[in-house]
MARBA-3410 file (N, C-alpha, C, O; in Angstrom, 1 decimal):
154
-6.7,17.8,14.1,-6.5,17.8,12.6,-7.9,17.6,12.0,-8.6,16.6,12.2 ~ -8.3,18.8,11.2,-9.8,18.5,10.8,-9.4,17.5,9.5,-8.3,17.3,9.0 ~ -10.8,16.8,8.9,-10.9,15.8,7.8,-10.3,16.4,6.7,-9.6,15.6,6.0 ~ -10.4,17.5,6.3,-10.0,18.6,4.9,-8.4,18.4,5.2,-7.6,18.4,4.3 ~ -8.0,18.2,6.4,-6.0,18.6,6.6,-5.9,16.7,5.9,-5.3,16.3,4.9
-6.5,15.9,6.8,-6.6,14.5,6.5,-6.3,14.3,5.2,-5.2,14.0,4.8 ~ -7.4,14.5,4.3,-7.4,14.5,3.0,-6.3,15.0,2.2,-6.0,14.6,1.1 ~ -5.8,16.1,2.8,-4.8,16.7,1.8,-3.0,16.1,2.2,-2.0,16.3,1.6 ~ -3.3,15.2,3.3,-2.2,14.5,3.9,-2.2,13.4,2.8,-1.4,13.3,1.8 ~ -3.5,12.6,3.1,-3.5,11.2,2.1,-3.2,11.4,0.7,-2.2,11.0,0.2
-4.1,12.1,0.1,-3.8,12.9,-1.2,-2.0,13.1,-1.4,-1.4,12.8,-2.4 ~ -1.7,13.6,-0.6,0.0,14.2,-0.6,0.8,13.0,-0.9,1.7,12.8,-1.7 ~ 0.2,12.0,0.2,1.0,10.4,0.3,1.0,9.7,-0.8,2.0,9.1,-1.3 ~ -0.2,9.9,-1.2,-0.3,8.8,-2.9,0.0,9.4,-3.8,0.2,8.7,-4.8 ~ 0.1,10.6,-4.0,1.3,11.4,-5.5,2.4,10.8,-4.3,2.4,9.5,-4.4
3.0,11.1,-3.5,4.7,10.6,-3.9,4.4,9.3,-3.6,5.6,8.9,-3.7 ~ 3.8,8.2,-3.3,3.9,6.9,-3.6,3.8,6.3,-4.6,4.4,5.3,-4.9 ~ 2.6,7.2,-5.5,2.7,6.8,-6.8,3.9,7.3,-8.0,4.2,6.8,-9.1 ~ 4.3,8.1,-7.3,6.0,8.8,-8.1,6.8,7.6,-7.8,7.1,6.8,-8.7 ~ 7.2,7.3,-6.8,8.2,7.0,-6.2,8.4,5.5,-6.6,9.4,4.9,-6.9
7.0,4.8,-6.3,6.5,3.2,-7.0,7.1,3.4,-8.0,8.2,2.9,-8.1 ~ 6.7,4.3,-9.4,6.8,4.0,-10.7,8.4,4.0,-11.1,8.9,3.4,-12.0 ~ 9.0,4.8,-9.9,10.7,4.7,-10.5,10.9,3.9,-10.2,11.2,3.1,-11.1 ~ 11.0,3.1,-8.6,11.3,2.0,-8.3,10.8,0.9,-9.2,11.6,0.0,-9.3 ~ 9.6,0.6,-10.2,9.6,-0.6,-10.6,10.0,-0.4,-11.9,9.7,-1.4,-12.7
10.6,0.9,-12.5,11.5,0.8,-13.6,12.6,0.0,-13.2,13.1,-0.9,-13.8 ~ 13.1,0.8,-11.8,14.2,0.2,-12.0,14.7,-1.4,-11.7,15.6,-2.1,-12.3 ~ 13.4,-1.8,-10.4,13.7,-3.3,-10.0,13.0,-4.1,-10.7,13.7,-5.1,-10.9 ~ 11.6,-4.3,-11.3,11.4,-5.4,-12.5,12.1,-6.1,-13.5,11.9,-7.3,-13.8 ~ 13.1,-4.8,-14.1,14.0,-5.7,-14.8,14.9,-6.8,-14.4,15.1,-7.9,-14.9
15.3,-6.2,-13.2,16.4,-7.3,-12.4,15.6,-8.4,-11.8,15.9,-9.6,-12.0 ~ 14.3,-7.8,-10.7,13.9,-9.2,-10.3,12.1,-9.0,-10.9,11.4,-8.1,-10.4 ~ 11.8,-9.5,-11.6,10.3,-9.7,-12.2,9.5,-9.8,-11.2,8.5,-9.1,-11.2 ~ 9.9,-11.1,-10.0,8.6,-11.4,-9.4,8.7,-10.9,-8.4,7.6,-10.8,-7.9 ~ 9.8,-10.4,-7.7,9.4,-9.5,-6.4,10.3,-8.6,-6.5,11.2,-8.4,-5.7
9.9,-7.9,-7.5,10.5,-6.3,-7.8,8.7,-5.6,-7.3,8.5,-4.6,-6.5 ~ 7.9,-6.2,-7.7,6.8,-5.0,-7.4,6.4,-5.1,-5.9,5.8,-4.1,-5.5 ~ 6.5,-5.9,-5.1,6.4,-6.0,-3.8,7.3,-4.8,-2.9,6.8,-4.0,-2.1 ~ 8.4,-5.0,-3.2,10.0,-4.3,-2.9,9.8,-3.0,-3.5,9.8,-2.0,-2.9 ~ 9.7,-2.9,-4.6,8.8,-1.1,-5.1,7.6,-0.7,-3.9,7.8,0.2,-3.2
6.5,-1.5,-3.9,5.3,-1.1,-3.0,6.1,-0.9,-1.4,5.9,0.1,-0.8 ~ 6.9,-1.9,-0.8,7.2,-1.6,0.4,8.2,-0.5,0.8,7.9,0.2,1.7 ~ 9.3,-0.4,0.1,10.3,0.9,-0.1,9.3,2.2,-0.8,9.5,3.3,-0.3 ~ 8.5,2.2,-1.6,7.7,3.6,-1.5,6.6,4.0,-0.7,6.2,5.2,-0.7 ~ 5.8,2.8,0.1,4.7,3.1,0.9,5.7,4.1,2.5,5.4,5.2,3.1
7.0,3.2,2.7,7.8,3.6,3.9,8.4,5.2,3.5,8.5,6.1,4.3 ~ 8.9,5.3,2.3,9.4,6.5,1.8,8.4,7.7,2.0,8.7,8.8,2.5 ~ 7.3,7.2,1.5,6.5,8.2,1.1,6.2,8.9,2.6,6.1,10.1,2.9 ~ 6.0,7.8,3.4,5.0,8.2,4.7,6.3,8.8,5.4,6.1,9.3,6.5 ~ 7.6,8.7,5.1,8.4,9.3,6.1,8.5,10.7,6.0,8.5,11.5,6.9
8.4,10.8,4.4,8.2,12.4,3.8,7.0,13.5,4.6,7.0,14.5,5.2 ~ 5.5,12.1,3.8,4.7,13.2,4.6,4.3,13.3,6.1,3.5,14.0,6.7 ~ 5.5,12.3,6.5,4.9,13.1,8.7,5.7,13.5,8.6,5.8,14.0,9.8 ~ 7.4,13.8,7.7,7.8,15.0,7.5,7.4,16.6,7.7,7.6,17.5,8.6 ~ 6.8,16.4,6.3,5.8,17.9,6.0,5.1,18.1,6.6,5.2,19.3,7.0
4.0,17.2,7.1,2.7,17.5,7.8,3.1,17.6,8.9,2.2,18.1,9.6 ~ 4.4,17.2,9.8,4.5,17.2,11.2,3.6,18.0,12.2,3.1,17.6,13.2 ~ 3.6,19.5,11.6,3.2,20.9,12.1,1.6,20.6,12.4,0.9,20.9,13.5 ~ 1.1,20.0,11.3,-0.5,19.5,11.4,-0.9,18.5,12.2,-2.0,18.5,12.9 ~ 0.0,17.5,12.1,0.2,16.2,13.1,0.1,16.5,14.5,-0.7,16.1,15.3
0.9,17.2,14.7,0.9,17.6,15.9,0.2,18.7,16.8,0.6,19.1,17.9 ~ -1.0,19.1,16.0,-2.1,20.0,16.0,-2.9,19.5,17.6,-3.1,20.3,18.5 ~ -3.3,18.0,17.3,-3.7,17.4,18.4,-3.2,16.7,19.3,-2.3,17.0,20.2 ~ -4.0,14.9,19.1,-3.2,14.5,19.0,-2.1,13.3,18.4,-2.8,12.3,18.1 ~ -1.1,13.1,18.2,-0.3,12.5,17.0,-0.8,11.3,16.8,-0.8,10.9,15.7
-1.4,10.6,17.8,-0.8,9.5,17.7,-2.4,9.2,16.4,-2.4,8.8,15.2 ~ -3.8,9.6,17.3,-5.0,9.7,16.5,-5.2,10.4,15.4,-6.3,10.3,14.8 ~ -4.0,11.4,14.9,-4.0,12.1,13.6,-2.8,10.8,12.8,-3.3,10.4,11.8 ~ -2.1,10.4,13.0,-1.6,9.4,12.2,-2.3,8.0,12.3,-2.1,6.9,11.8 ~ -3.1,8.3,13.0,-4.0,6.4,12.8,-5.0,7.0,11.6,-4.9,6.4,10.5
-5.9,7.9,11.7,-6.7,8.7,10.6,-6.2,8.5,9.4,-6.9,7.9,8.5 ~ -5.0,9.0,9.1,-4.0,9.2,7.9,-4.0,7.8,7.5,-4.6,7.3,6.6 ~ -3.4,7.2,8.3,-3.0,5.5,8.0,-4.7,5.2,7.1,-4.9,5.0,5.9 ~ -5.5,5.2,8.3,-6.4,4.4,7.6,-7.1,4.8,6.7,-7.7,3.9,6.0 ~ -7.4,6.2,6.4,-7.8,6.3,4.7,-6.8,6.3,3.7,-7.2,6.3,2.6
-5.2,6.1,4.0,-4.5,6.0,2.7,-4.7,4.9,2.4,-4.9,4.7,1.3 ~ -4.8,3.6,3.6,-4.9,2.3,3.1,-6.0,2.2,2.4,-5.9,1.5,1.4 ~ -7.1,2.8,2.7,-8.6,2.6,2.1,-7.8,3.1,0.3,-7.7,2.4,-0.7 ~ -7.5,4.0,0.5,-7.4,4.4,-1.1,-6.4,3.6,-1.5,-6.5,3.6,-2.7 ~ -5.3,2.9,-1.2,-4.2,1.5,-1.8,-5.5,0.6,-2.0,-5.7,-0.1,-3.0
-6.2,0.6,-1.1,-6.9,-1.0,-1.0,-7.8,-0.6,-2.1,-8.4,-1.7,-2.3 ~ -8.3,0.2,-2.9,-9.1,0.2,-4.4,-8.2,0.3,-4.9,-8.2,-0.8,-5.3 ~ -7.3,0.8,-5.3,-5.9,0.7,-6.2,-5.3,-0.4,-6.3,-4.5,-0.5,-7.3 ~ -5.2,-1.4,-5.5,-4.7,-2.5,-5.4,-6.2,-3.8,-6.6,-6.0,-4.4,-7.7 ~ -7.6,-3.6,-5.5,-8.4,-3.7,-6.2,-8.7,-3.6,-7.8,-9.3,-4.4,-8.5
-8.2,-2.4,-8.1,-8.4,-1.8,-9.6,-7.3,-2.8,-10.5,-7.6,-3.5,-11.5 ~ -5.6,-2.8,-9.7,-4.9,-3.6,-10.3,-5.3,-5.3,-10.8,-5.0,-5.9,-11.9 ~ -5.8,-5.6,-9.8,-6.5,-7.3,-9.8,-7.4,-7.1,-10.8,-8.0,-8.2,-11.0 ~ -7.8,-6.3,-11.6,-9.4,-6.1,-12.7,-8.3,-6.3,-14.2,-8.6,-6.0,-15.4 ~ -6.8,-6.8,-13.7,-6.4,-6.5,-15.3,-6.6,-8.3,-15.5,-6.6,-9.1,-14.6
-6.6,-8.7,-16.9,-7.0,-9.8,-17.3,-6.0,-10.7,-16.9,-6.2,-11.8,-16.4 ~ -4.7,-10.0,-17.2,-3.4,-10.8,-16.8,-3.2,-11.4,-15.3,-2.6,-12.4,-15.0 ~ -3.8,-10.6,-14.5,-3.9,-11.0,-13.3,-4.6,-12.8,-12.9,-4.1,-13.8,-12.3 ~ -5.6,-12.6,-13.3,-6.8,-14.0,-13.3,-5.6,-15.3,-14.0,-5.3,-16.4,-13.5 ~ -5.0,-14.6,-15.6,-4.3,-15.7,-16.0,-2.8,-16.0,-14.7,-2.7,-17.2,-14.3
-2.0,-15.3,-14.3,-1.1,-15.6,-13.7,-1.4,-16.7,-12.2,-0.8,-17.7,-11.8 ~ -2.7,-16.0,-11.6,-3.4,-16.8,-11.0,-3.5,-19.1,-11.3,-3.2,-20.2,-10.8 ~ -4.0,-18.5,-12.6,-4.5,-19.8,-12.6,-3.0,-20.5,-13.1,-2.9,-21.7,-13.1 ~ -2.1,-20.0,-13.3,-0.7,-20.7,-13.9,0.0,-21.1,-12.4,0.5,-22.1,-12.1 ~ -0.2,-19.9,-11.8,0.6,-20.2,-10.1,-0.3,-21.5,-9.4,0.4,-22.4,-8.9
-1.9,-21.7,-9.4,-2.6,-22.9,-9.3,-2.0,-23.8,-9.7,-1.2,-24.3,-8.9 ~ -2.1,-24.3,-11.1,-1.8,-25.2,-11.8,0.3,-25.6,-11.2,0.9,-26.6,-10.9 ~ 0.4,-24.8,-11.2,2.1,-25.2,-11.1,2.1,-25.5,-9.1,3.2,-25.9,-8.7 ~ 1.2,-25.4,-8.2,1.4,-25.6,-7.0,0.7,-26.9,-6.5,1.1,-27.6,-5.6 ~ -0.8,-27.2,-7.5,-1.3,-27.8,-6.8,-1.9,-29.1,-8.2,-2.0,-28.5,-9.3
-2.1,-30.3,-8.3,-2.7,-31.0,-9.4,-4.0,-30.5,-9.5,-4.8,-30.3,-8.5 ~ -4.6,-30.1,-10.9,-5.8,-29.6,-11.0,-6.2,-30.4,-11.9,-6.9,-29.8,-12.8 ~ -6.1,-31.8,-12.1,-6.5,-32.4,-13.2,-7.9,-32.3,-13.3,-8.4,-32.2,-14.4 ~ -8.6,-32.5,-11.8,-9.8,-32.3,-11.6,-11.0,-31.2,-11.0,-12.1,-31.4,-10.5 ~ -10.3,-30.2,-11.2,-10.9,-29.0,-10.6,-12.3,-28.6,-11.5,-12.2,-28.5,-12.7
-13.3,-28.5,-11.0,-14.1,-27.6,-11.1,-14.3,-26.2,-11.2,-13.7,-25.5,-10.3 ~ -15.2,-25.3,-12.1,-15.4,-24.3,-12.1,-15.4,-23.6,-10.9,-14.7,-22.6,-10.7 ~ -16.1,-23.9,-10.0,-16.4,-23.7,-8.9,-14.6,-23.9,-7.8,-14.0,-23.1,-7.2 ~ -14.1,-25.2,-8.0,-12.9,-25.0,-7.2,-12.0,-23.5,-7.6,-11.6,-22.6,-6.9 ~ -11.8,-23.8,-9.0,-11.0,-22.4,-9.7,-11.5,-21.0,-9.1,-10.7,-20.1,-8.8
-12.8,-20.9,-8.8,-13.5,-19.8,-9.1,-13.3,-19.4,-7.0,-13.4,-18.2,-6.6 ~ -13.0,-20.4,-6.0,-13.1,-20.4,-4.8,-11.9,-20.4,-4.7,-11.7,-19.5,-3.9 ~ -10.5,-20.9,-5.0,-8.9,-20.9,-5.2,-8.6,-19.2,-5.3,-7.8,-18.4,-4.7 ~ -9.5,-18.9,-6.5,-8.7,-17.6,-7.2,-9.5,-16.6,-6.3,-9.0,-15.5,-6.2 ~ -10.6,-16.9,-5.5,-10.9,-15.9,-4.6,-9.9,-15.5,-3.1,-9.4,-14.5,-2.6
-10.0,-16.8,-2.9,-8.7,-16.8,-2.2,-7.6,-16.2,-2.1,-7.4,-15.4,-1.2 ~ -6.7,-16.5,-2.9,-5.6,-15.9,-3.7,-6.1,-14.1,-3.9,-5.2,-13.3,-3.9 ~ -6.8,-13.9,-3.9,-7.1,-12.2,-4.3,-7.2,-11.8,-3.0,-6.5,-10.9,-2.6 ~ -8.3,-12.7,-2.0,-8.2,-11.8,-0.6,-7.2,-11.7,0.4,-6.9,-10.8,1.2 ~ -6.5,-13.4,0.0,-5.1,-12.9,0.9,-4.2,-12.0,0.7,-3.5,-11.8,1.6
-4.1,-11.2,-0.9,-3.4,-10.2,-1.6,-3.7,-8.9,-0.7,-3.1,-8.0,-0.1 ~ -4.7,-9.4,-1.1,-5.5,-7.9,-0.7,-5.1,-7.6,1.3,-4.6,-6.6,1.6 ~ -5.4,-8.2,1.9,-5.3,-8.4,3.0,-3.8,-8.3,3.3,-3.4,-7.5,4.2 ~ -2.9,-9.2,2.7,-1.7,-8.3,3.1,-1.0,-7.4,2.9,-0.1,-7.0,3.7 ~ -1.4,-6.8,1.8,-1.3,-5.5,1.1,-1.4,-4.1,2.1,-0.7,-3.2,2.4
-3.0,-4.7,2.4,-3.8,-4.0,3.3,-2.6,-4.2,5.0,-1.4,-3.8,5.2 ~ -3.1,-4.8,5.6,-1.7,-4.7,6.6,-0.4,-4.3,6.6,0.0,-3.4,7.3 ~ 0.1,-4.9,5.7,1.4,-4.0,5.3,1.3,-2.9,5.4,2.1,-2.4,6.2 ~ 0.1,-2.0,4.3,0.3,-0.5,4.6,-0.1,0.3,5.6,0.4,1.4,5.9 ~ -1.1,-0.4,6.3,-1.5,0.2,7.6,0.4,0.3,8.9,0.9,1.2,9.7
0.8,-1.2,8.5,2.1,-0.5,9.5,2.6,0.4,9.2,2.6,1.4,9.8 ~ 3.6,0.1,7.6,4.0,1.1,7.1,3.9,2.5,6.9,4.9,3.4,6.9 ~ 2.6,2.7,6.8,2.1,4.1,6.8,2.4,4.8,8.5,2.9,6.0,8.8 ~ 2.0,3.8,9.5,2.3,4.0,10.8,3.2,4.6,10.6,3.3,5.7,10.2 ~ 4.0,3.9,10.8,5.5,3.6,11.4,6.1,4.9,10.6,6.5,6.0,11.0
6.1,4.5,9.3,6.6,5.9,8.5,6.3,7.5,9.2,7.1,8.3,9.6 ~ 5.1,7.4,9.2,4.2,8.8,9.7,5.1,9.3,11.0,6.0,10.2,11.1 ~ 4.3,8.4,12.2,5.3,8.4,13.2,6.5,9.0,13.5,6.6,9.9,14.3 ~ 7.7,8.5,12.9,9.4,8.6,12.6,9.0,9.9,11.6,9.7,10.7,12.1 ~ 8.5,10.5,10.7,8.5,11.2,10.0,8.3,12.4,11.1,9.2,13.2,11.4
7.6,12.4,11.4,6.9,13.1,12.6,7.9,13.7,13.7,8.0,14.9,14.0 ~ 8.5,12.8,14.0,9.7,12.7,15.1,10.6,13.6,15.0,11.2,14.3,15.8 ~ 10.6,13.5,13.6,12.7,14.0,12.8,12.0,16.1,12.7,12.6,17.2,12.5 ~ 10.7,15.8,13.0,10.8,17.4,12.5,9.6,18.3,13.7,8.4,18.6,13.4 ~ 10.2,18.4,14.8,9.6,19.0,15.8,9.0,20.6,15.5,9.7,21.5,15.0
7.3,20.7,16.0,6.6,22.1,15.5,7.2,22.7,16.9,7.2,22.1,18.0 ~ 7.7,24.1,16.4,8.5,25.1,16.8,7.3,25.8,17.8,6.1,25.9,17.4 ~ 7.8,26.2,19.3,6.7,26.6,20.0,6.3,28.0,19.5,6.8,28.5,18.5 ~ 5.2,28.6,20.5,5.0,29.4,20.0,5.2,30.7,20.9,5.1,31.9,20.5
END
């Protein structure tokens, strides 16, 4: 699988993950606020990747699978993991932060510096699970995607 088929795999994965996200958190935000967007991101990262080692099976299977879906995995993650990144840059984010602080831990005495080392924290472990998460998911999806749709000899 050359880099150009890669690309157009990843690319493929994040339009339907990004489709697929957006209906899901119409529909589960309302019901559950705080872990509707988790349950959106984990049901469309698995969705999406079952589709594309669906489609791509034929390409996947060019070499071999298992190194053409570790490839895939890890540049879709790379591109979640700035999208994720980009999400954390909204202002609201920083405030929900400091309210989840304050409501878990006494801050009567915190320093700029404690807030400023708390909320880093809080961002990398986000980030970091986010990141894991999609690396299996993407696996695993790809994988089983892959499976369900055998390339036809020749």
């Amino acid at each position: 699988m050359r880099f150009g088929d890669v690309v157009t795999t990843v690319a493929t994965l994040t339009i339907i993950h990004i489709l697929l996200e957006t209906v899901l958190l119409a529909v589960i935000i309302p019901v559950n606020s705080l872990w509707g967007p988790d349950v959106a991101m984990i049901v469309s990262l698995l969705v999406s990747s079952l589709v594309v080692g669906y489609l791509f099976a034929g390409k996947i299977y060019e070499e071999s699978r298992r190194g053409a879906i570790i490839r895939i995995a890890l540049l879709s993650t790379v591109v979640l993991m700035f999208a994720i990144l980009g999400l954390l840059a909204n202002p609201y984010v920083g405030t929900t932060i400091t309210e989840e602080l304050e409501r878990m831990y006494s801050t009567g005495e915190w320093t700029t510096t404690n807030w400023l080392a708390y909320s880093q924290m809080i961002i990398t472990l986000l980030v970091s699970m986010y990141v894991v998460l999609a690396l299996v998911l993407d696996f695993v999806g790809l994988y089983v995607g892959s499976m369900l749709r055998k390339p036809k000899k020749v």
